[in-house]
Backbone and ligand atoms as CSV (ligand in chain L), in Angstrom:
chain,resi,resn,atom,element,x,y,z
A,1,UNK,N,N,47.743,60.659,98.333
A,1,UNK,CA,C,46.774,60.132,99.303
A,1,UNK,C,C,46.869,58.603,99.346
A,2,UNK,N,N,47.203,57.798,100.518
A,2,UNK,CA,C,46.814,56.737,100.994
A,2,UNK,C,C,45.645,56.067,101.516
A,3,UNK,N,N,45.688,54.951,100.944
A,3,UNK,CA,C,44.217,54.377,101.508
A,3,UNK,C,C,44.595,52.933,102.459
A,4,UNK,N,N,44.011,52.813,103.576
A,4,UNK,CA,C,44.733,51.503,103.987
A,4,UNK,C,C,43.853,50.452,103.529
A,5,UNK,N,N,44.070,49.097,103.527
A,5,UNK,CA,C,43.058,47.903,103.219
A,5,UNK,C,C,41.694,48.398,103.791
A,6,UNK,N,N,40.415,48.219,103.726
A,6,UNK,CA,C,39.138,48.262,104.173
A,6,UNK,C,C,38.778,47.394,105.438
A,7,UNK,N,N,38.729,47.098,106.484
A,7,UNK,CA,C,38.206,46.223,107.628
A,7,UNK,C,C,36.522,46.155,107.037
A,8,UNK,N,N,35.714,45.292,106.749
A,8,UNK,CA,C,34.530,44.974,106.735
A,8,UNK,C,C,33.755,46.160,105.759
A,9,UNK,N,N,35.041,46.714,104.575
A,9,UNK,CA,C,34.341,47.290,103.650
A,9,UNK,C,C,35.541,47.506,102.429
A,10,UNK,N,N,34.972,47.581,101.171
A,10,UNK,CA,C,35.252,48.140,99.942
A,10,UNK,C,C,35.109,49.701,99.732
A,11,UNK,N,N,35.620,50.309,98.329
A,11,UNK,CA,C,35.980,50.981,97.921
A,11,UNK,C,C,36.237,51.743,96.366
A,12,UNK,N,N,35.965,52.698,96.044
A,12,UNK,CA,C,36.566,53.158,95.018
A,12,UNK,C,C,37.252,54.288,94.900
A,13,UNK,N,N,38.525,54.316,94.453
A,13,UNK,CA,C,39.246,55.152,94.005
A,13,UNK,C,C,39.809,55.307,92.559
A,14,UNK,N,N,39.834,56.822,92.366
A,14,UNK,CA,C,39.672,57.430,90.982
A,14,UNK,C,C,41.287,57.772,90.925
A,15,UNK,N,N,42.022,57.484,90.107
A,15,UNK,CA,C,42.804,58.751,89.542
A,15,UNK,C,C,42.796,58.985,88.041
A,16,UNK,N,N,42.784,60.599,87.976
A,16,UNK,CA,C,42.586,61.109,86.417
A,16,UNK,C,C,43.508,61.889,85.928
A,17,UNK,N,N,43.316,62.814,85.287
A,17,UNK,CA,C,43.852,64.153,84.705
A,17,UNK,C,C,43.869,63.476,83.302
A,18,UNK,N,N,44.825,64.735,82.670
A,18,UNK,CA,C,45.223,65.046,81.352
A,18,UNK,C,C,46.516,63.814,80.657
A,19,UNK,N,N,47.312,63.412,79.754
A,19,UNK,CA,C,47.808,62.462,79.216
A,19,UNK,C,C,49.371,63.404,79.964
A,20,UNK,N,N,50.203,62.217,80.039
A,20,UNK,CA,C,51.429,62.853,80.989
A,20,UNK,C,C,51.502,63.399,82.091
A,21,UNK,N,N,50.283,63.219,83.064
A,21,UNK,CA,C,49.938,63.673,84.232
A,21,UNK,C,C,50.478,62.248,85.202
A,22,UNK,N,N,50.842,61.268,84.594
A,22,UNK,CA,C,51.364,60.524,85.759
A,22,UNK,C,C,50.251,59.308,86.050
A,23,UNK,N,N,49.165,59.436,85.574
A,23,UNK,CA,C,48.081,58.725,86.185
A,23,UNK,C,C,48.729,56.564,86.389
A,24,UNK,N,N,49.137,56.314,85.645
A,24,UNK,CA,C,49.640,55.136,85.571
A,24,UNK,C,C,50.823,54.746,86.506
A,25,UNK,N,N,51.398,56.010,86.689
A,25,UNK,CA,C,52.803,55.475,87.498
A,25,UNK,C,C,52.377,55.665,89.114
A,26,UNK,N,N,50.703,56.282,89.271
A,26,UNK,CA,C,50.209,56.716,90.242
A,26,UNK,C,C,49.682,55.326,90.810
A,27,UNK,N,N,48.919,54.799,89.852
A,27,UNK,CA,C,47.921,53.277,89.713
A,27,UNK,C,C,48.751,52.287,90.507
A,28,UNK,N,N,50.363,52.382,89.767
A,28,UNK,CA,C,51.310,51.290,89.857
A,28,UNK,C,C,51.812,51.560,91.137
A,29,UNK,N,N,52.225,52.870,91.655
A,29,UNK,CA,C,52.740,52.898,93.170
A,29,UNK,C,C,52.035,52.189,93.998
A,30,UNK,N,N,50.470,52.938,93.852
A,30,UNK,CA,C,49.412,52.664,94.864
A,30,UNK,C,C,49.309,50.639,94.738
A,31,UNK,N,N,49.751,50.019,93.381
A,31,UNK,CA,C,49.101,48.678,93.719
A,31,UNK,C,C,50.505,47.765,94.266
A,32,UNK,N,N,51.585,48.692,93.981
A,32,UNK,CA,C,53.260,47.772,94.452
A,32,UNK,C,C,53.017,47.707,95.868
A,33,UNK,N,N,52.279,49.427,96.508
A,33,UNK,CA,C,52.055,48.787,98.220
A,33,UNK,C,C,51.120,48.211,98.864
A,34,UNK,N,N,50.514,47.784,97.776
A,34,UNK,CA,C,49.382,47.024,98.293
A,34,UNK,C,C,50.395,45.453,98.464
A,35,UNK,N,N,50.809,45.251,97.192
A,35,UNK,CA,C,51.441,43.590,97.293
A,35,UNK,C,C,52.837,43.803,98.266
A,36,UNK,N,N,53.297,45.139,98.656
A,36,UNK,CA,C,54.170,44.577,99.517
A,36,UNK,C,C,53.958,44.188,100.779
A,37,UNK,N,N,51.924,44.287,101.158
A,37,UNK,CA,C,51.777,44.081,102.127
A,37,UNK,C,C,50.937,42.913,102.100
A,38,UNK,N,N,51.367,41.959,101.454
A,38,UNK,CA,C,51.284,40.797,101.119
A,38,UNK,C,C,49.613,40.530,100.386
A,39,UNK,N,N,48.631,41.519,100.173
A,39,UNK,CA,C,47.339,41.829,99.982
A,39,UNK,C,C,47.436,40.816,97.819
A,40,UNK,N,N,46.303,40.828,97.811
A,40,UNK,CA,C,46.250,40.141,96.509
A,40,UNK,C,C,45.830,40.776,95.673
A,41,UNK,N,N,46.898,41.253,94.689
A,41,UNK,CA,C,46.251,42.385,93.491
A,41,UNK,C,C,45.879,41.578,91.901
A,42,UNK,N,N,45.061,42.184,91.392
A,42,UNK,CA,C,44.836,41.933,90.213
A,42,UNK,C,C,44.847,43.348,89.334
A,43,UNK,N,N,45.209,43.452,88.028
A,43,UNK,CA,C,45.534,44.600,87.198
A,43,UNK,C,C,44.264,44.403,86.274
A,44,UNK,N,N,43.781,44.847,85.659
A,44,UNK,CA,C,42.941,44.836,84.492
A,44,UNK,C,C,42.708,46.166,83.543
A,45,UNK,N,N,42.872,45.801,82.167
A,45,UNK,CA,C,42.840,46.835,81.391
A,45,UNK,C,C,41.834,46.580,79.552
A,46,UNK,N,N,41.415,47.311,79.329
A,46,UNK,CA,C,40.536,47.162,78.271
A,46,UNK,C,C,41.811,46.284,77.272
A,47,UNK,N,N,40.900,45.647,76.163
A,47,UNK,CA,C,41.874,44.825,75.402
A,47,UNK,C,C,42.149,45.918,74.016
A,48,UNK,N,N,41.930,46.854,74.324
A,48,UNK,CA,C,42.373,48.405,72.828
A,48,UNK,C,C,43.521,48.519,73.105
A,49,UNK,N,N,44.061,48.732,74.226
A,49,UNK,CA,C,45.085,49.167,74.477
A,49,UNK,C,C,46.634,48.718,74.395
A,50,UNK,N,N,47.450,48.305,73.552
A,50,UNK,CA,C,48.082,47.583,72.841
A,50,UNK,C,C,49.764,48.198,73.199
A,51,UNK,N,N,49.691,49.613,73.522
A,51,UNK,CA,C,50.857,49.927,73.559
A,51,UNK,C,C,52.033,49.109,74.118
A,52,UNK,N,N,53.452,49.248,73.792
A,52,UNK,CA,C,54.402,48.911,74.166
A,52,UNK,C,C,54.671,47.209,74.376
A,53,UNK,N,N,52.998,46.665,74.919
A,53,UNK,CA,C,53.598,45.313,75.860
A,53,UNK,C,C,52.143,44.347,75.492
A,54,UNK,N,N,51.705,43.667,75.855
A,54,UNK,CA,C,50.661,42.954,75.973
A,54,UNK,C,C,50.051,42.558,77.309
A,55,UNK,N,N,50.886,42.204,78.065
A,55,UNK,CA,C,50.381,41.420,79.320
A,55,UNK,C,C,50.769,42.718,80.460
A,56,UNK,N,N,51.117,43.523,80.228
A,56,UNK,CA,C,51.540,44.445,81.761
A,56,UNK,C,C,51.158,46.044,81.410
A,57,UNK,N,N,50.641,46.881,82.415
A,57,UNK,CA,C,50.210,47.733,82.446
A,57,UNK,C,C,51.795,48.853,82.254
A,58,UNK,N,N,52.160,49.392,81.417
A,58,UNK,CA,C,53.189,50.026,81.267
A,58,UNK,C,C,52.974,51.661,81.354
A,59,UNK,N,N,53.428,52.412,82.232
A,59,UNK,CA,C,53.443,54.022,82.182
A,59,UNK,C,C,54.619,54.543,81.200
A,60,UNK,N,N,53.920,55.621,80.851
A,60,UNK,CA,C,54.880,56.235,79.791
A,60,UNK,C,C,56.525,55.877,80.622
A,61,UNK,N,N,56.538,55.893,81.886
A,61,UNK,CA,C,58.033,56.149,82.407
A,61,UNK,C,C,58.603,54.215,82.426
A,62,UNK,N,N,57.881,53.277,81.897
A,62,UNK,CA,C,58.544,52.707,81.737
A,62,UNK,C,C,58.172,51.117,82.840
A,63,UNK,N,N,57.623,51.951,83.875
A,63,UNK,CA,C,57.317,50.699,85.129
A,63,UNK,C,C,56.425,50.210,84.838
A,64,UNK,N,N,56.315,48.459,84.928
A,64,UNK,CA,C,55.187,48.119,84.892
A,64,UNK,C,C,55.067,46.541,85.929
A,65,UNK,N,N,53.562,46.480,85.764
A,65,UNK,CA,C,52.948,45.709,86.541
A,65,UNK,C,C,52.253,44.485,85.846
A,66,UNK,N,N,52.170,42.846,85.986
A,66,UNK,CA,C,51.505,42.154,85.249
A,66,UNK,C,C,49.912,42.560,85.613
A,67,UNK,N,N,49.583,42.318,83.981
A,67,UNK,CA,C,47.707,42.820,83.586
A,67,UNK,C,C,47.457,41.933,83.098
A,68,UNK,N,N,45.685,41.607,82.979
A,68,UNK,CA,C,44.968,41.226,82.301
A,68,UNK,C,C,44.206,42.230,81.576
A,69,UNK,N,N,44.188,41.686,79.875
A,69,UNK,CA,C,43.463,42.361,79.227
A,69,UNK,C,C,42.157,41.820,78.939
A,70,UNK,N,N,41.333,42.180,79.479
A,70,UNK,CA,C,39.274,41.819,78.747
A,70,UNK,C,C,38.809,42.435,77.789
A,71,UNK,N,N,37.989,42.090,77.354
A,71,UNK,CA,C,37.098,42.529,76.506
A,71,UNK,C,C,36.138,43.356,76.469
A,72,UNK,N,N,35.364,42.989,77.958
A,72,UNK,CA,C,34.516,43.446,78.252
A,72,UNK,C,C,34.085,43.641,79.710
A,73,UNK,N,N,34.245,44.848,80.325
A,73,UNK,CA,C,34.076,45.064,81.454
A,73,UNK,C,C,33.485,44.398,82.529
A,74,UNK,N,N,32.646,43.458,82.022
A,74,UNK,CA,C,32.148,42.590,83.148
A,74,UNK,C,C,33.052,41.249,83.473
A,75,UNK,N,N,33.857,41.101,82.422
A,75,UNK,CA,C,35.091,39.660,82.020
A,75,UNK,C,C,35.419,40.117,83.503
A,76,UNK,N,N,35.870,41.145,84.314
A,76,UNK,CA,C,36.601,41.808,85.321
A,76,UNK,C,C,36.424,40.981,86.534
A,77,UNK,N,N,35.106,40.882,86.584
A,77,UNK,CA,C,34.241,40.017,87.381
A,77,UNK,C,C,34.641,38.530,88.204
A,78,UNK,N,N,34.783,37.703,86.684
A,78,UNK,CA,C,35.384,36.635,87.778
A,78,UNK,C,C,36.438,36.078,87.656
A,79,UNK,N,N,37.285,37.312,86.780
A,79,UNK,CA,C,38.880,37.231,87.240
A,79,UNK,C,C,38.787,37.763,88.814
A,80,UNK,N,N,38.530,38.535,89.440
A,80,UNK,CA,C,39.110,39.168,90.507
A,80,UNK,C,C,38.356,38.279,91.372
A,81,UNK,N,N,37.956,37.505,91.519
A,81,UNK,CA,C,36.975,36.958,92.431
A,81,UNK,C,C,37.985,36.826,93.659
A,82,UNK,N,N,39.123,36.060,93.813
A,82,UNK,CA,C,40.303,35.941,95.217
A,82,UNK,C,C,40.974,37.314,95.384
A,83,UNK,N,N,40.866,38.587,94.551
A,83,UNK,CA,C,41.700,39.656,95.047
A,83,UNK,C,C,41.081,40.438,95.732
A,84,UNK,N,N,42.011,41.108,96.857
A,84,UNK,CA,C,41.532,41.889,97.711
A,84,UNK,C,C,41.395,43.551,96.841
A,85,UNK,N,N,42.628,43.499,96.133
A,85,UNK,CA,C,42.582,45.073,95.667
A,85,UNK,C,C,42.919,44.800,94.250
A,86,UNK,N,N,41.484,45.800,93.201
A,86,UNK,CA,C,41.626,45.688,91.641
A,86,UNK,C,C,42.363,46.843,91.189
A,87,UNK,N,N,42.788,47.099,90.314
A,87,UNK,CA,C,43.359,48.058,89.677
A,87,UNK,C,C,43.298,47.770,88.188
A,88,UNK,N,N,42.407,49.082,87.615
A,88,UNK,CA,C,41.787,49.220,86.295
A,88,UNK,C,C,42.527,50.332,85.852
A,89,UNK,N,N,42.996,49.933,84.997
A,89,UNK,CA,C,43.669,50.705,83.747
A,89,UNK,C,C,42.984,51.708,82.334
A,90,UNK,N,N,43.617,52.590,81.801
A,90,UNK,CA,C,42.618,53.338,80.715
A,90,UNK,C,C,41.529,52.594,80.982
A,91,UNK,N,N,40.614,53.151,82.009
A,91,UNK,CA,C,39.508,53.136,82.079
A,91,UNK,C,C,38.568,54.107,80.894
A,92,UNK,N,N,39.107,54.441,80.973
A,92,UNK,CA,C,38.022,55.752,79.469
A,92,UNK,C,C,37.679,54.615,78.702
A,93,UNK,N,N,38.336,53.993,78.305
A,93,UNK,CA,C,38.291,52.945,76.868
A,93,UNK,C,C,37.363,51.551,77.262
A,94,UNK,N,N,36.836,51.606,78.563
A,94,UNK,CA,C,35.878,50.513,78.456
A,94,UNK,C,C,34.243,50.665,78.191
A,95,UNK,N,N,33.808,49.828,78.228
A,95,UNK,CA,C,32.299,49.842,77.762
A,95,UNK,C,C,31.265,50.537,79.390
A,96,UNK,N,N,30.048,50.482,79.315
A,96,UNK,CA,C,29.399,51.408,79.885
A,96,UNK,C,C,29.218,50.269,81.496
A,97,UNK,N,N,29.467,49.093,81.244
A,97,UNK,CA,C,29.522,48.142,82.016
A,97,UNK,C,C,30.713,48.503,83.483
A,98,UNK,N,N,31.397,48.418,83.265
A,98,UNK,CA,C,32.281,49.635,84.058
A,98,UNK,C,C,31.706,49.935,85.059
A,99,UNK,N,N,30.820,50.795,85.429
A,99,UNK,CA,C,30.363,51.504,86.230
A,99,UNK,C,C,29.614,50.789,87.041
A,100,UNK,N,N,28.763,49.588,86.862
A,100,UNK,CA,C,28.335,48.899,87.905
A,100,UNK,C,C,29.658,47.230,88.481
A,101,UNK,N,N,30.739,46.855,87.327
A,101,UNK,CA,C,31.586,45.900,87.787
A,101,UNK,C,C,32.157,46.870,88.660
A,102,UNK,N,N,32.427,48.100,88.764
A,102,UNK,CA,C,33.375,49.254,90.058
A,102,UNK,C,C,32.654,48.758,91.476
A,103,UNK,N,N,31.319,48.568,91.105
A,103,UNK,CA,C,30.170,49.404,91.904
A,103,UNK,C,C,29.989,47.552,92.748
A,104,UNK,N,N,29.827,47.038,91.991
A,104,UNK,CA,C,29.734,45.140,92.363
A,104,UNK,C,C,31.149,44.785,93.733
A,105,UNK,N,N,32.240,45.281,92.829
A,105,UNK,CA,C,33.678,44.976,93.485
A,105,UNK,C,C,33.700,45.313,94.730
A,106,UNK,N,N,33.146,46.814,94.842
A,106,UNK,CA,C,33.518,47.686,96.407
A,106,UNK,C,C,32.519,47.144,97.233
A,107,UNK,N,N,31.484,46.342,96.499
A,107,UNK,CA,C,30.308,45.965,97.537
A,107,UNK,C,C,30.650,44.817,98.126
A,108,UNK,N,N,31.767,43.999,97.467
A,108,UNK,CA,C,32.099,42.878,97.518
A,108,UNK,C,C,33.418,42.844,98.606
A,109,UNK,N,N,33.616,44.357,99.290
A,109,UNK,CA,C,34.805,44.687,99.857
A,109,UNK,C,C,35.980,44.786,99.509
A,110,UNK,N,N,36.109,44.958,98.281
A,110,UNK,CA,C,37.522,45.181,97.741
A,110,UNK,C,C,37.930,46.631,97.338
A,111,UNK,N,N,39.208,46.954,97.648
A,111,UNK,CA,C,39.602,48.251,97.299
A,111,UNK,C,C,39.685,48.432,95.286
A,112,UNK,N,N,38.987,48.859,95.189
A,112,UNK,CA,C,39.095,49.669,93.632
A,112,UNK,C,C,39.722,50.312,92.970
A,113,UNK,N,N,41.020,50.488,92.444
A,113,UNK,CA,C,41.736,51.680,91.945
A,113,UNK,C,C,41.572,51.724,90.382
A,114,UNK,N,N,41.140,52.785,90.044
A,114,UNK,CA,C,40.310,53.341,88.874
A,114,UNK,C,C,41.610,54.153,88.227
A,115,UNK,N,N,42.640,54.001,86.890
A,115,UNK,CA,C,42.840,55.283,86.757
A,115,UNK,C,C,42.216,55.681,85.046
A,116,UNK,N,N,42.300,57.016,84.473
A,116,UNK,CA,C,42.096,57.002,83.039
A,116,UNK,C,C,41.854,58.175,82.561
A,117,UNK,N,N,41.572,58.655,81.550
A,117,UNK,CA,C,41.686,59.795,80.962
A,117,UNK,C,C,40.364,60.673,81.023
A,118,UNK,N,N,40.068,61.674,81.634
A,118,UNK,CA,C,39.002,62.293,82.340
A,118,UNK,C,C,38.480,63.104,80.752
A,119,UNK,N,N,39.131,63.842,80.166
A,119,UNK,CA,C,38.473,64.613,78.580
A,119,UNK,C,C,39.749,63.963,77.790
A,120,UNK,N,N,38.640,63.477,76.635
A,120,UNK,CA,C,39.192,63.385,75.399
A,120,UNK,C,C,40.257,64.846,74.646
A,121,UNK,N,N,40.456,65.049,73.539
A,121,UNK,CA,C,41.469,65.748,73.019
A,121,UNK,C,C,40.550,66.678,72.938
A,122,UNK,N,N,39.427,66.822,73.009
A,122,UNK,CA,C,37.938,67.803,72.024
A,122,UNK,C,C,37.671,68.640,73.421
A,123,UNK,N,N,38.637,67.935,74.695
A,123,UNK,CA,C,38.078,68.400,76.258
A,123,UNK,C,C,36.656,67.854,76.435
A,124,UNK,N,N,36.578,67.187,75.483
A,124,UNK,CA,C,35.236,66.429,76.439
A,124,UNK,C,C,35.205,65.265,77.062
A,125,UNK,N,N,34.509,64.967,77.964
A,125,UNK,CA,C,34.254,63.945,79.195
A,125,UNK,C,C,34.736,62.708,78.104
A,126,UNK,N,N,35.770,61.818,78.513
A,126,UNK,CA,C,35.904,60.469,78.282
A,126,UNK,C,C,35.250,59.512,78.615
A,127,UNK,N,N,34.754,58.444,77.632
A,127,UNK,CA,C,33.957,57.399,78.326
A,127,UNK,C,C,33.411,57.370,79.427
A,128,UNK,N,N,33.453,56.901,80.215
A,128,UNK,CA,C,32.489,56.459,81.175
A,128,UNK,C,C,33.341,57.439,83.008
A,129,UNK,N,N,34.274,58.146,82.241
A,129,UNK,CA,C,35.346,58.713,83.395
A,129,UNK,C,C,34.258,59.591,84.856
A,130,UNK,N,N,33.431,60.187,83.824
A,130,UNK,CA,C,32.671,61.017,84.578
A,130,UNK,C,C,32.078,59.969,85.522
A,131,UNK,N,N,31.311,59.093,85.479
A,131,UNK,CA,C,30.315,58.340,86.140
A,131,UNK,C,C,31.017,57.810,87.043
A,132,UNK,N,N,32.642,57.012,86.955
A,132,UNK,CA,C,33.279,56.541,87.927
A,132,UNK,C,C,33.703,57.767,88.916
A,133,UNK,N,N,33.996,58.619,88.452
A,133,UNK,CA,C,34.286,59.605,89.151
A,133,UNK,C,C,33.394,60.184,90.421
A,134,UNK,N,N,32.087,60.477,89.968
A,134,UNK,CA,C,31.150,60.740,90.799
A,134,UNK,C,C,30.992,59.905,92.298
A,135,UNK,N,N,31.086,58.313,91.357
A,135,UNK,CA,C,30.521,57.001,92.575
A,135,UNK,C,C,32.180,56.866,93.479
A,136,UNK,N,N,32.768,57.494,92.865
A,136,UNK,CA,C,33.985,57.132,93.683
A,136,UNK,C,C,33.871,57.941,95.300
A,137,UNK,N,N,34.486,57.083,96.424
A,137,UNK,CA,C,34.779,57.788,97.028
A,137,UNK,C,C,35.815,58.632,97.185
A,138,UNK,N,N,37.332,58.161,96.524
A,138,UNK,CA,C,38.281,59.292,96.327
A,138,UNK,C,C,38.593,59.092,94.905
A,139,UNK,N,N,39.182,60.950,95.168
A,139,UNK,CA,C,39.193,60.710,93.516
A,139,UNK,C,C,40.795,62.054,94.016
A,140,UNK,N,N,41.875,61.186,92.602
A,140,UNK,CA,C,43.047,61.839,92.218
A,140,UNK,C,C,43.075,62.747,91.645
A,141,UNK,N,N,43.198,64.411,91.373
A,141,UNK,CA,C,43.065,64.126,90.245
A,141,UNK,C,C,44.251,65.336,89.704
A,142,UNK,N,N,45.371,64.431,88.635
A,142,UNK,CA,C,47.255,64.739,88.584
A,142,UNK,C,C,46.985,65.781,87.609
A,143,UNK,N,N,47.743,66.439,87.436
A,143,UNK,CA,C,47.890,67.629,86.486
A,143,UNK,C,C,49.417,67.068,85.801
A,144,UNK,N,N,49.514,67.486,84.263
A,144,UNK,CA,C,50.777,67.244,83.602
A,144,UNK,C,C,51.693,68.863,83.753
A,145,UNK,N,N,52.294,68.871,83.010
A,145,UNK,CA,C,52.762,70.703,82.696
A,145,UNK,C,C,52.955,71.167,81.499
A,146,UNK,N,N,52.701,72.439,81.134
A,146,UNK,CA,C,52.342,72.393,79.503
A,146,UNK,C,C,53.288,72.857,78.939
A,147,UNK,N,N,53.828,71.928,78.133
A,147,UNK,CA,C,54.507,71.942,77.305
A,147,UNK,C,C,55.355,73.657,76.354
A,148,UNK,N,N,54.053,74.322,76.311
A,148,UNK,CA,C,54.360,75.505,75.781
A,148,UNK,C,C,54.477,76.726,76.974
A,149,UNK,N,N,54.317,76.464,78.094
A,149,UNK,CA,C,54.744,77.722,79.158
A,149,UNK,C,C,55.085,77.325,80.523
A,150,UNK,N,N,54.577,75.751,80.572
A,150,UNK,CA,C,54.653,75.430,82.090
A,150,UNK,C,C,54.007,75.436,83.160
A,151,UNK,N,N,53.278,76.582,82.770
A,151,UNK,CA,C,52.117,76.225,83.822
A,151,UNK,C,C,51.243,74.612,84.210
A,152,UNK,N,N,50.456,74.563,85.492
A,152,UNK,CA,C,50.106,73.501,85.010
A,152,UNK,C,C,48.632,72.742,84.462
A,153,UNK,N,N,49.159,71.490,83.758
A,153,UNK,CA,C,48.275,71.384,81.870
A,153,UNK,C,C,47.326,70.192,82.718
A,154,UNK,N,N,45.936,70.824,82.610
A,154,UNK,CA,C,45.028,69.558,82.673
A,154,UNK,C,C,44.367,69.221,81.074
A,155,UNK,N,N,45.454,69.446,80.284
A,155,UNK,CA,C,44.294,69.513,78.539
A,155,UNK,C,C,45.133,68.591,78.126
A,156,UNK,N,N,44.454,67.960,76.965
A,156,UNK,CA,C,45.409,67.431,75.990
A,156,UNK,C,C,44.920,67.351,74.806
A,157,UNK,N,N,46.417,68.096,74.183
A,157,UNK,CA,C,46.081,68.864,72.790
A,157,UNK,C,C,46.884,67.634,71.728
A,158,UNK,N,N,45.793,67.471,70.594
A,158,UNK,CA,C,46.209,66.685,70.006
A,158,UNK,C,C,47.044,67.342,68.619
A,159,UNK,N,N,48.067,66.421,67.920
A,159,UNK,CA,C,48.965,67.436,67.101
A,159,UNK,C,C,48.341,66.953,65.687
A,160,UNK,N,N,48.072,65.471,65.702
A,160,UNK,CA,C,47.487,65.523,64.199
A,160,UNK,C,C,46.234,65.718,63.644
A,161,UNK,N,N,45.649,65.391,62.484
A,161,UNK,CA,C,44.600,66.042,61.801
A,161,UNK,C,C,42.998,64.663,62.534
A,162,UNK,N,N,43.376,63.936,62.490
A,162,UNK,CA,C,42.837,62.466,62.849
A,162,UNK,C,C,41.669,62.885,63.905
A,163,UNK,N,N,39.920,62.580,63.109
A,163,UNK,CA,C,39.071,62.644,63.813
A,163,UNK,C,C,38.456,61.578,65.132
A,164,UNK,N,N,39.689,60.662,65.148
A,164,UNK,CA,C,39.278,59.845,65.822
A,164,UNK,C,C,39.335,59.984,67.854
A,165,UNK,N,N,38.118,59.715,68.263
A,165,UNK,CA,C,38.390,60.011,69.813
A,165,UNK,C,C,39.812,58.993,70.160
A,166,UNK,N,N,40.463,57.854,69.875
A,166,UNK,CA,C,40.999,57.356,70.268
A,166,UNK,C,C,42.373,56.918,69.206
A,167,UNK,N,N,43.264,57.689,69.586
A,167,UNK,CA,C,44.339,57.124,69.031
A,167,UNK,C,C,45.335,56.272,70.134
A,168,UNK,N,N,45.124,54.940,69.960
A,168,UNK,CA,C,45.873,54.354,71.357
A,168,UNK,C,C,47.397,54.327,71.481
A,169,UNK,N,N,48.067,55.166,71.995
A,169,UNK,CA,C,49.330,54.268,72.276
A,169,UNK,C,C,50.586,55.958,71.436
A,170,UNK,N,N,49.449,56.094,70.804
A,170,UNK,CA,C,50.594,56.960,69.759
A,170,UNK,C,C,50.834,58.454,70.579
A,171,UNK,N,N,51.697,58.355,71.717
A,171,UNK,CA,C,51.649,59.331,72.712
A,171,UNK,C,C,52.404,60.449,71.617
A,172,UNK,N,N,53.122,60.499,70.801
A,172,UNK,CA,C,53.802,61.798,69.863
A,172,UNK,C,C,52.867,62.266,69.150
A,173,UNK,N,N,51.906,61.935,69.376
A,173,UNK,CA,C,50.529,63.063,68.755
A,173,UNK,C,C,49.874,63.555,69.347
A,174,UNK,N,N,50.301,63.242,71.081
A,174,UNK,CA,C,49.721,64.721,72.058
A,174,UNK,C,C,50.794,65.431,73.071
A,175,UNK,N,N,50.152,66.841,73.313
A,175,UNK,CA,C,50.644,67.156,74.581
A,175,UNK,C,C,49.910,67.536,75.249
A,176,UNK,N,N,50.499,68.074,76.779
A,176,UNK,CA,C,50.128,68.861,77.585
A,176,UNK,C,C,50.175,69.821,77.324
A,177,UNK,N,N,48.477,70.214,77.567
A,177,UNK,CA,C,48.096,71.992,77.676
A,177,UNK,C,C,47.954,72.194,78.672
A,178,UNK,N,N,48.233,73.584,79.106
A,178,UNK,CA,C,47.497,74.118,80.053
A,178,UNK,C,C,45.987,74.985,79.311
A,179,UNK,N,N,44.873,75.552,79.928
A,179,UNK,CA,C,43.681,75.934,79.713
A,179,UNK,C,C,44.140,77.262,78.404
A,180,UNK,N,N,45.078,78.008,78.553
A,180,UNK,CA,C,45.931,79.202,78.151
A,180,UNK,C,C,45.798,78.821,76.677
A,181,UNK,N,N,46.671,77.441,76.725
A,181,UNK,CA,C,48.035,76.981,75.428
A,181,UNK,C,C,46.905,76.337,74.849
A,182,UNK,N,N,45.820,75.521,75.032
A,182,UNK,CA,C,45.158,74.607,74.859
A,182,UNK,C,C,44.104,74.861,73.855
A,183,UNK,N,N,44.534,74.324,72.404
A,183,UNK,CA,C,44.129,75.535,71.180
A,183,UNK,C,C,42.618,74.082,70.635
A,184,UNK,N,N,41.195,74.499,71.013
A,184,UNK,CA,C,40.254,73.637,70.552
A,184,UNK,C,C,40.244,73.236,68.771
A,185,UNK,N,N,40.374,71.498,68.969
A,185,UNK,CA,C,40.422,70.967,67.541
A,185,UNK,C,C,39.581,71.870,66.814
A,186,UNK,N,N,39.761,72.546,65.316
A,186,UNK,CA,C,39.425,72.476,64.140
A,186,UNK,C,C,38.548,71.653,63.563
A,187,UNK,N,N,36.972,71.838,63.117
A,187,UNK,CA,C,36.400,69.969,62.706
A,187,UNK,C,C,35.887,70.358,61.131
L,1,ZN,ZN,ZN,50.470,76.775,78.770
């Protein structure tokens, strides 16, 4: 789904699913055609998120885009102040603030692109995913394929013992389930 620039309005758009569903390389298409149409993007991503790079939003496949990392969801604020279109990264991983800097931006007429991890490994609602989701007006939402049959996996099953909701970055400790394959943590 395409969205064109807004004439005399803002926006939010969601994309979600399961881990290996694409959501990042989805983020990055949608913001390359925004700047090839000369529009002014800004990237932003929680400062947890450490994998691979520091300064650029990287998808498992490798493409990436220059980011800013904040602290705190409202920091978002008056970085983007000259961009027409934001694009927020692992959104799951920010603070509860989130939900009204989304809500500030689109009022402010700017296109919003939201992507992030909709259930944790436990299948439950990630951070703040649900709430953006709702206020959004579109919402993505990618399926991976599961690993153990193929069908396709909106789960993600974690492989090690580790009670923690957030293991950042260490993608060889999950896969794609499908609902079938998708065996609920042990606590
Ligand atoms: Zn399966």
């Amino acid at each position: 789904m395409e969205h064109l620039t807004p004439h005399h309005s803002g926006w939010i758009e969601v994309i979600t699913g399961s881990m290996f569903s694409g959501k990042t390389e989805e983020l990055i298409r949608r913001l390359r055609r925004a700047q090839i149409a000369r529009q002014h993007v800004a990237i932003f991503k929680p400062d947890i998120d450490t994998r691979f790079s520091d300064d650029h939003i990287v998808s498992h496949s490798r493409q990436q885009l220059e980011s800013t990392r904040v602290k705190k969801a409202t920091d978002i604020l008056a970085l983007a102040k000259h961009v027409q279109v934001v694009g927020i990264d692992e959104a799951q991983f920010f603070d509860v603030g989130i939900i009204e800097v989304c809500r500030i931006l689109a009022k402010q007429k700017k296109r919003v692109i939201v992507a992030g991890l909709e259930k944790d490994f436990r299948a439950q609602p990630f951070g703040h995913m649900p709430e953006l989701i709702i206020d959004a007006e579109y919402v993505t939402k990618n399926l991976a394929i599961c690993v153990i049959c193929g069908n396709p996996a909106g789960f993600t099953q974690r492989l090690t013992n580790s009670g923690d909701q957030i293991l950042v970055g260490e993608t060889e400790a999950y896969e794609a389930r499908c609902r079938n394959c998708y065996e609920e943590p042990k606590e």
